[in-house]
GUVEX-767267 format. One record per residue: residue in three letters; x, y, z of N, C-alpha, C in turn. Coordinates in steps of 0.1 Angstrom, whole numbers, plus 2048, in hexadecimal, padded with zeros to 3 digits. Layout:
N
ALAXYZXYZXYZ
...
% end
This chain:
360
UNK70287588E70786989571786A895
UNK71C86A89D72D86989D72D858896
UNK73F86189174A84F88F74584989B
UNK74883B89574B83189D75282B897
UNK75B82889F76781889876B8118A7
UNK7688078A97678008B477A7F88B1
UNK7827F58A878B7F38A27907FC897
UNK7A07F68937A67F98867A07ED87D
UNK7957F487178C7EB86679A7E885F
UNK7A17ED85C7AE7E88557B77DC854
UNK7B97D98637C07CA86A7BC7C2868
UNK7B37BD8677B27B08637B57AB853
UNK7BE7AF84E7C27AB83F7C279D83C
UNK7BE79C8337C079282C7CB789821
UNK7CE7948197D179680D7DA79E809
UNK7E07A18007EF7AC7FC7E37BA7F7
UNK7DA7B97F27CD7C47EF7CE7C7800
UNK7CB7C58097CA7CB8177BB7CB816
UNK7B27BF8107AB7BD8107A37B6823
UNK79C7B98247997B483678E7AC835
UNK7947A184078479684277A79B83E
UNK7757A384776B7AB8467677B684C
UNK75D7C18487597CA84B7517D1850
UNK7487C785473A7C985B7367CF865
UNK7397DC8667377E687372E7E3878
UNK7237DE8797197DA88070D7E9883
UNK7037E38856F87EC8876FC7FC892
UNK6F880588C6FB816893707817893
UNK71381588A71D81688571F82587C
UNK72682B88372783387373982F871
UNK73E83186674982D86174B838859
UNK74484185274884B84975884883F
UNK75983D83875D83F82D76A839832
UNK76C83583E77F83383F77F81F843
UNK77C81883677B80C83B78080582E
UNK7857F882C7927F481F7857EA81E
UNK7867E481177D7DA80A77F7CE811
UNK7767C78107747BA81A7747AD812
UNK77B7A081177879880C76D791816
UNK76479981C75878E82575578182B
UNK76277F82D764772837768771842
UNK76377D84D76578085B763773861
UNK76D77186B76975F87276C75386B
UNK76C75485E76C74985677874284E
UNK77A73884C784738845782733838
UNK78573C82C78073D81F79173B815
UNK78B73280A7957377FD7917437F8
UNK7987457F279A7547EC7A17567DC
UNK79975F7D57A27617CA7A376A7CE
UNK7AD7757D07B17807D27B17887C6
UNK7BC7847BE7BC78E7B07C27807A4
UNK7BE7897987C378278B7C978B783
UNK7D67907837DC79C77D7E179A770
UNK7DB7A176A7E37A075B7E97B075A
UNK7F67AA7568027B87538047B973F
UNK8047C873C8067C672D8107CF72C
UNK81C7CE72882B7DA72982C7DB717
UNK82D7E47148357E570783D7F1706
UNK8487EF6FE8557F67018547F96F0
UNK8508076ED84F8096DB86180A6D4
UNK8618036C98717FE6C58798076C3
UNK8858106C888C81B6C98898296CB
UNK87D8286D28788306D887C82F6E5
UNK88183A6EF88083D6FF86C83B709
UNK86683570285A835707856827708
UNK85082571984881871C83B81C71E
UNK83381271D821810722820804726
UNK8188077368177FA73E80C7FB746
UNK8067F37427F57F274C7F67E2751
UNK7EF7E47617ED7D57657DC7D9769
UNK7D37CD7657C87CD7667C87C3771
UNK7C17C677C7BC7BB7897AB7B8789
UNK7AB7A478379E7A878A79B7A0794
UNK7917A379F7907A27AD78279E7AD
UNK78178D7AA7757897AF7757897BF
UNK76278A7C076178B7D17557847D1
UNK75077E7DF74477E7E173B7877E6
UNK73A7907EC7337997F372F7A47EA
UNK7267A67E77207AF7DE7167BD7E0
UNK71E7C77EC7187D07F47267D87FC
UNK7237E67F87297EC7FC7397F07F7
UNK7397E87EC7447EE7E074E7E57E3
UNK74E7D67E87557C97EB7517C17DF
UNK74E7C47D17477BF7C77527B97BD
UNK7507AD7B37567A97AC75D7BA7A2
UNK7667B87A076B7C679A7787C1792
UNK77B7C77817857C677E78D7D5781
UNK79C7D67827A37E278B7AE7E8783
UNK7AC7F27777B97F57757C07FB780
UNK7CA7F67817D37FA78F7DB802789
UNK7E67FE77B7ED8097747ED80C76C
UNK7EE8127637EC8167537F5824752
UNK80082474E80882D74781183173F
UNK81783973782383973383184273C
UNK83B83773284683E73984E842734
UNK85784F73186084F72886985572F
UNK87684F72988784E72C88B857722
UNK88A86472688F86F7198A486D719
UNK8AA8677248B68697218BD859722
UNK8C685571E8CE84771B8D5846725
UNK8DE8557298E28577338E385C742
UNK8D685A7478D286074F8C785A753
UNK8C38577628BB8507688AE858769
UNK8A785C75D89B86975F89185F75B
UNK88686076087785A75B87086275C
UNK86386475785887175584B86374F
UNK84186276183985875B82D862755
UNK81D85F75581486475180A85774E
UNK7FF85A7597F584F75B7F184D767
UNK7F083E76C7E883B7767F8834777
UNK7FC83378A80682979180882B79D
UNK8148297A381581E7AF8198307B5
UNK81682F7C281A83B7CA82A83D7CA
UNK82F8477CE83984B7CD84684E7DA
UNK83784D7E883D84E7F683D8417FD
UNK84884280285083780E85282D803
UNK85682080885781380084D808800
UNK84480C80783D7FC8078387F97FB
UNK8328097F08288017E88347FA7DB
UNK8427FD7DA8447F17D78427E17D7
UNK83D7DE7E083B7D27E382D7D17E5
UNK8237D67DB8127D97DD80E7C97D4
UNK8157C37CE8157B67C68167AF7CB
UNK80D7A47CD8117927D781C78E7D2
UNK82278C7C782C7867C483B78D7C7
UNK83A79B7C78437A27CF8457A47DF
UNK8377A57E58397A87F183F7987F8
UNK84879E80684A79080A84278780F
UNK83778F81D82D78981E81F788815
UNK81678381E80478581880279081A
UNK7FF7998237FC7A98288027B3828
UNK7FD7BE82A8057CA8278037D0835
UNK80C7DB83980A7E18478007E9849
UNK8017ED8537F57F885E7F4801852
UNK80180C8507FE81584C80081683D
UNK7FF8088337FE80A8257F780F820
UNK7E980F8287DA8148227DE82781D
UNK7ED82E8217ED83B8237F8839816
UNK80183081680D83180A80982C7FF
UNK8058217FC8018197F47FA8197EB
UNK7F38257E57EA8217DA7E88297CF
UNK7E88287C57EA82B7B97DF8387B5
UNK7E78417AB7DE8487AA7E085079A
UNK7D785B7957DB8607887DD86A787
UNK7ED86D7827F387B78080387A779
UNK80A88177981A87A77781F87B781
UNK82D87677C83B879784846875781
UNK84F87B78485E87778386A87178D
UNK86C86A78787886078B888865787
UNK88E86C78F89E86C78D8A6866795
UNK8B28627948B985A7998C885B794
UNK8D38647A08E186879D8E78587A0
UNK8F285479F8FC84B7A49088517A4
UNK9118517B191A8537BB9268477BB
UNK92B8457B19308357B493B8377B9
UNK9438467B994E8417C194C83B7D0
UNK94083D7D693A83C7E29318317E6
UNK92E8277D79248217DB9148257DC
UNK9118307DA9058397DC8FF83A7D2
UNK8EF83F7CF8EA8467C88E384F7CF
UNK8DE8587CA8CD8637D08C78607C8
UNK8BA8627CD8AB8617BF8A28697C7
UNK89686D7B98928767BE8828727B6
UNK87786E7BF86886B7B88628747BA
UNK85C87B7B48528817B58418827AC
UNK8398867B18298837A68268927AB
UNK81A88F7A180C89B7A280089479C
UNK7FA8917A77ED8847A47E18857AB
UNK7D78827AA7CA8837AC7C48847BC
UNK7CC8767C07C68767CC7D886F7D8
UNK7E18757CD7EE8717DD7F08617DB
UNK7F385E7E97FA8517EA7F184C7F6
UNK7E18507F57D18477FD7D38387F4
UNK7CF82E7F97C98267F47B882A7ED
UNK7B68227E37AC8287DC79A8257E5
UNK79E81D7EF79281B7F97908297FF
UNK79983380879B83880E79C84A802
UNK79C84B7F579C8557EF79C8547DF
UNK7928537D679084F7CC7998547C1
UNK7A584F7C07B08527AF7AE8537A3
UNK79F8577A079E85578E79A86078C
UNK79986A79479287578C79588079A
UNK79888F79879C8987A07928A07A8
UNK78C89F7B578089F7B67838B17BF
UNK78E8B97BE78E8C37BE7958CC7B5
UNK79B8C37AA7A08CC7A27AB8CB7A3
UNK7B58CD7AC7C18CC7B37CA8C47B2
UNK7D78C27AD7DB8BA7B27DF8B47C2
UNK7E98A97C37EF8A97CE7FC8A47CC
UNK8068AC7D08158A67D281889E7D9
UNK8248957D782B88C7DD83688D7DA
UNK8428887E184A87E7DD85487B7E6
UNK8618757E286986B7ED8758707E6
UNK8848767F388C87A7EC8978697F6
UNK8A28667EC8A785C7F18B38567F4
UNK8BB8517FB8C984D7F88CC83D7FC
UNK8D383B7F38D582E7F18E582C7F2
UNK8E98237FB8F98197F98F78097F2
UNK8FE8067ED9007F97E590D7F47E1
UNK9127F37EC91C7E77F091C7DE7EB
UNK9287D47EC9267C17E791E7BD7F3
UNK9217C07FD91A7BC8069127C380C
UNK90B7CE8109037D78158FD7DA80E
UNK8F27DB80E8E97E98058DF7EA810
UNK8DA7FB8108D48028198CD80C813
UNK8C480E8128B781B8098B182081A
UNK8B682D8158AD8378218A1842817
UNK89984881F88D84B81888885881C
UNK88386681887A87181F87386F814
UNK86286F81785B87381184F87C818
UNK84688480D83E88D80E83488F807
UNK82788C80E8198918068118A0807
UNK80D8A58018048B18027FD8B47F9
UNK7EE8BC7FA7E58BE7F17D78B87F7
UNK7CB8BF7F27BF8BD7F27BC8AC7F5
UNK7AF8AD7FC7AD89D7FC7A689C7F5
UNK7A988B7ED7A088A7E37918827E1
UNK78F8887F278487A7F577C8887FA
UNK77A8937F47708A07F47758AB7EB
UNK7698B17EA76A8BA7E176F8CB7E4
UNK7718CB7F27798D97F47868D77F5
UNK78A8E87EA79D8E37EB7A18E97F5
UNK79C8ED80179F8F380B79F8E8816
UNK79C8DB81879B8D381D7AB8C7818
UNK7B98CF8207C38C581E7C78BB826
UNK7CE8B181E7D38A58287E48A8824
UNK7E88A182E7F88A282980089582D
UNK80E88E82D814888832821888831
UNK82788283A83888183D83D876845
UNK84587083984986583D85586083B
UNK85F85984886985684186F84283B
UNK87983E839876831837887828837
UNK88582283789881A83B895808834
UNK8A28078298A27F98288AD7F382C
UNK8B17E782E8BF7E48328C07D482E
UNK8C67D18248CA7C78208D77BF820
UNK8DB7B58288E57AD8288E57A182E
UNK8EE79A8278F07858288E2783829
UNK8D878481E8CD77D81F8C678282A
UNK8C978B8318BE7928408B779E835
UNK8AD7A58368A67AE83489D7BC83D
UNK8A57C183D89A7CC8488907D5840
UNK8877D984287B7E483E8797EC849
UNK8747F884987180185586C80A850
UNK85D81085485681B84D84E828855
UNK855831857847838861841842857
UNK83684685882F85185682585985D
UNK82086285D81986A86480F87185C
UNK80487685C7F88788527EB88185A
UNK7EA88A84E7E189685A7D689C84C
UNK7C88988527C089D8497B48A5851
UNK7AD8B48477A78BA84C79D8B884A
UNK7918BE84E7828BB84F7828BD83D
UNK7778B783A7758BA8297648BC827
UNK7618BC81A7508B981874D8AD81A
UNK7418AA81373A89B816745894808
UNK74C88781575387C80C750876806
UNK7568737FB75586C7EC75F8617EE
UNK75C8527F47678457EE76283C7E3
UNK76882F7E176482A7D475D8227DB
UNK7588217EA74C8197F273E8217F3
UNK73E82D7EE7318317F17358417F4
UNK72A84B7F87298597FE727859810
UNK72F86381272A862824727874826
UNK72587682D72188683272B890832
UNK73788C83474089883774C889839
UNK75A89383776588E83776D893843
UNK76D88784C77489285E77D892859
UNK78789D86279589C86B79C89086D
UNK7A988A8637AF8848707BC88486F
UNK7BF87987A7D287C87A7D686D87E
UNK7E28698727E585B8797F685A87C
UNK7FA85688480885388580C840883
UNK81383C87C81682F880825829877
UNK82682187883181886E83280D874
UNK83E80686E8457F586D84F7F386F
UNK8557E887385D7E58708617D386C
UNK8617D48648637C185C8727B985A
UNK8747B086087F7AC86188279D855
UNK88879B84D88479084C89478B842
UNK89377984689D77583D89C76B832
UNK8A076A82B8A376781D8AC75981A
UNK8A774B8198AF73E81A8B373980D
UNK8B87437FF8B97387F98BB72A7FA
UNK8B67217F28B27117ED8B070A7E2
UNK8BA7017E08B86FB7D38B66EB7D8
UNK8A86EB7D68A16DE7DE8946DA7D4
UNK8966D07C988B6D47BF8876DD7C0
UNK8766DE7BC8716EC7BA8756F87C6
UNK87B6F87CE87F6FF7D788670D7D6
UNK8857147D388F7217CD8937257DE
UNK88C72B7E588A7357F18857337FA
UNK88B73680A88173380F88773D81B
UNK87974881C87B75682486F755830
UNK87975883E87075C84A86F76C84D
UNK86477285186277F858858781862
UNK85F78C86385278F87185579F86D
UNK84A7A68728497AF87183F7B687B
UNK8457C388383D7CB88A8357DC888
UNK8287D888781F7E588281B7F1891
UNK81A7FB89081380089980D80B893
UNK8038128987F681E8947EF82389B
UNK7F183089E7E483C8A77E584689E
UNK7D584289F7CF84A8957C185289D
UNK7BC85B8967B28618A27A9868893
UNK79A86989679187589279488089B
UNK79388A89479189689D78489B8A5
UNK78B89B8B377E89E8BD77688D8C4
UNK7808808C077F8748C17898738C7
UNK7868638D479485D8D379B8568CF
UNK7A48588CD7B28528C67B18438C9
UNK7B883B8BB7B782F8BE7C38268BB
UNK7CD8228C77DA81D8BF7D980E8BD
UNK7DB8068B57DE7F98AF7ED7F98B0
UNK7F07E88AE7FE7E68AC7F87D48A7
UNK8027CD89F8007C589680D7BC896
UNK8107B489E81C7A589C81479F892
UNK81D79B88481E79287B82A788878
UNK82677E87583477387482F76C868
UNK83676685D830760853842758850
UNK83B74D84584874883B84774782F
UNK84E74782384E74B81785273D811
UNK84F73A80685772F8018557327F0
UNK8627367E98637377DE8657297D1
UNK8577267CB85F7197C585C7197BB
UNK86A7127B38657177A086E7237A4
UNK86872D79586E73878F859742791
UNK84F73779584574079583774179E
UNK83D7327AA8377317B58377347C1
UNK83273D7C783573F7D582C73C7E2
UNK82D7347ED8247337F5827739805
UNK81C74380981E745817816748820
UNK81374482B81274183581374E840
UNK80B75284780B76284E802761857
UNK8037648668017688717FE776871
UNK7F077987A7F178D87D7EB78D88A
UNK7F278D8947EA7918A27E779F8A1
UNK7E07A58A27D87B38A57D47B78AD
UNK7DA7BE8B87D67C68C27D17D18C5
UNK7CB7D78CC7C37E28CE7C87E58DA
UNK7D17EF8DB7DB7F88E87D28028EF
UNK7CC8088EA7C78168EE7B98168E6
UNK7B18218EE7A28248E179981B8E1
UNK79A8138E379280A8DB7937F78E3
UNK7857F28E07847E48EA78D7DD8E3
UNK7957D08E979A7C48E478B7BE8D7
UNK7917BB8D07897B38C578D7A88BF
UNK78879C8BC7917938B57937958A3
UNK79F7998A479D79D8997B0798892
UNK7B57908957BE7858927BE77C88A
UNK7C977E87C7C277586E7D076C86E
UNK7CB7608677D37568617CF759858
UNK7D975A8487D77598397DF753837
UNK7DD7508297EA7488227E974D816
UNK7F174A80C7F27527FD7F97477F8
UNK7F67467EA7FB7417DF7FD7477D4
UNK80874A7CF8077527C280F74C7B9
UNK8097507AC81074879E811752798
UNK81C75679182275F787826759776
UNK82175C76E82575D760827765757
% end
């Protein structure tokens, strides 16, 4: 039976997880393994616990060594198909700072990917809006292996360079899309992000290359590679903020796929092109509880294709507001019109969310 995807299952987010209404391909569907976890409220308008994160850091006393695990756990209702109540270590590792003088880190464990910039902002309380873009499901997700962090500074210039790099299990997949806890060909896979940075009193600007390569880790032949290349741009001033992210992503046929939703027959071919760009501004306020109060919008677009299928492009207007109150409240408010350009029928598939988050 060929794919079928009548839509991008990814759009409809809900949530800073890129968790989706829902997922219910419907009867003579095959989907083979490329679909994100569903909070199962297609149509509906539902509360939501999203996540309950507990973070544990300890920094041992004159020692150059940290350990830091955040545990997520993710009640759900839907109980089929690996949308299940689940607790998530998301990170768990150490880090050691072998120099005083020198911006070197050498982690080892489970963490945050190492290409483009978004999965900085993979946290509700970090990210600006509720959702994360088109193409996070490819940067975004954590995995187990090391890497290093260097970082020169340039100051007669205002500048630094940095330099990320890993060697990890399954890359910078989200863990729906390629399973992170264990190496299902042996292999590693490289990454990383080389960088330059200005920081002005007034300007600061982060430009970005990064690069993935190595086995995929959603089958068991290491002859079966995916790769990616991507580049990335920040631009910060008077309270305006720019983000901007492209990437590009190319994977070969493999054996029968292995995700953390189940087994499917074989692992296609594919190839996705897409990025963002998010615009948004920043109002400090000192208005009782009022700290902040930030608008953005942000534009997605994505063609992506099976091999020997046709291609299917998406594009994504989002608009949301931010309101920071306190030192640990945040509430916002988010818009995602979703369109279907090419490939594929119009579907209603357009979310209102809202988020609340509390930090302690």
């Amino acid at each position: 039976m060929p794919l079928d995807y009548g839509a991008d299952g990814f759009a409809p987010a809900v949530n800073a997880r890129g968790d989706a209404a829902s997922t219910d391909p419907g009867a003579g569907r095959t989907v083979n393994g490329f679909l994100p976890r569903s909070a199962g409220i297609g149509g509906r308008p539902s509360f939501l616990l999203n996540t309950l994160d507990v973070d544990i850091k300890y920094a041992a006393p004159g020692t150059p060594l940290l350990v830091f695990s955040r545990l997520q756990f993710v009640p759900r209702f839907i109980e089929t198909g690996g949308d299940v109540t689940r607790v998530v270590v998301e990170q768990a590792f150490g880090r050691l700072v072998p120099f005083d003088s020198q911006e070197l880190a050498l982690s080892v464990g489970k963490f945050d990917s190492v290409f483009g910039i978004e999965y900085l902002d993979n946290q509700a309380n970090i990210r600006t809006g509720v959702t994360p873009s088109l193409i996070a499901r490819y940067t975004t997700g954590q995995s187990i292996g090391a890497k290093l962090f260097y970082r020169i500074q340039i100051a007669p210039i205002w500048s630094a360079l940095s330099l990320n790099v890993a060697a990890s299990n399954s890359g910078n997949f989200v863990e729906v899309l390629q399973p992170p806890d264990a190496s299902l060909t042996g292999a590693p896979v490289g990454s990383g992000r080389l960088g330059y940075e200005l920081n002005t009193p007034v300007v600061q600007a982060k430009l970005g290359a990064s690069a993935m390569v190595g086995p995929r880790n959603d089958q068991p032949e290491r002859s079966a590679h995916q790769q990616a290349y991507g580049g990335d741009l920040r631009v910060a001033v008077a309270g305006v903020y720019l983000n901007a992210e492209y990437v590009r992503v190319e994977e070969g046929q493999g054996g029968p796929k292995t995700t953390s939703v189940g087994a499917f027959p074989f692992s296609s071919a594919f190839q996705a092109r897409g990025g963002y760009v998010q615009l948004a501004y920043a109002l400090a306020i000192d208005a009782g509880p009022l700290r902040k109060l930030t608008i953005y919008g942000r534009y997605d677009r994505r063609h992506a294709w099976f091999e020997g299928f046709t291609p299917i492009t998406v594009d994504r207007i989002t608009g949301g507001v931010r309101l920071d109150l306190w030192d640990a409240l945040i509430l916002k408010g988010e818009y995602l019109a979703n369109r279907e350009l090419a490939g594929a029928p119009t579907v209603a598939n357009n979310v209102l969310t809202s988020s609340l988050v509390y930090s302690w």
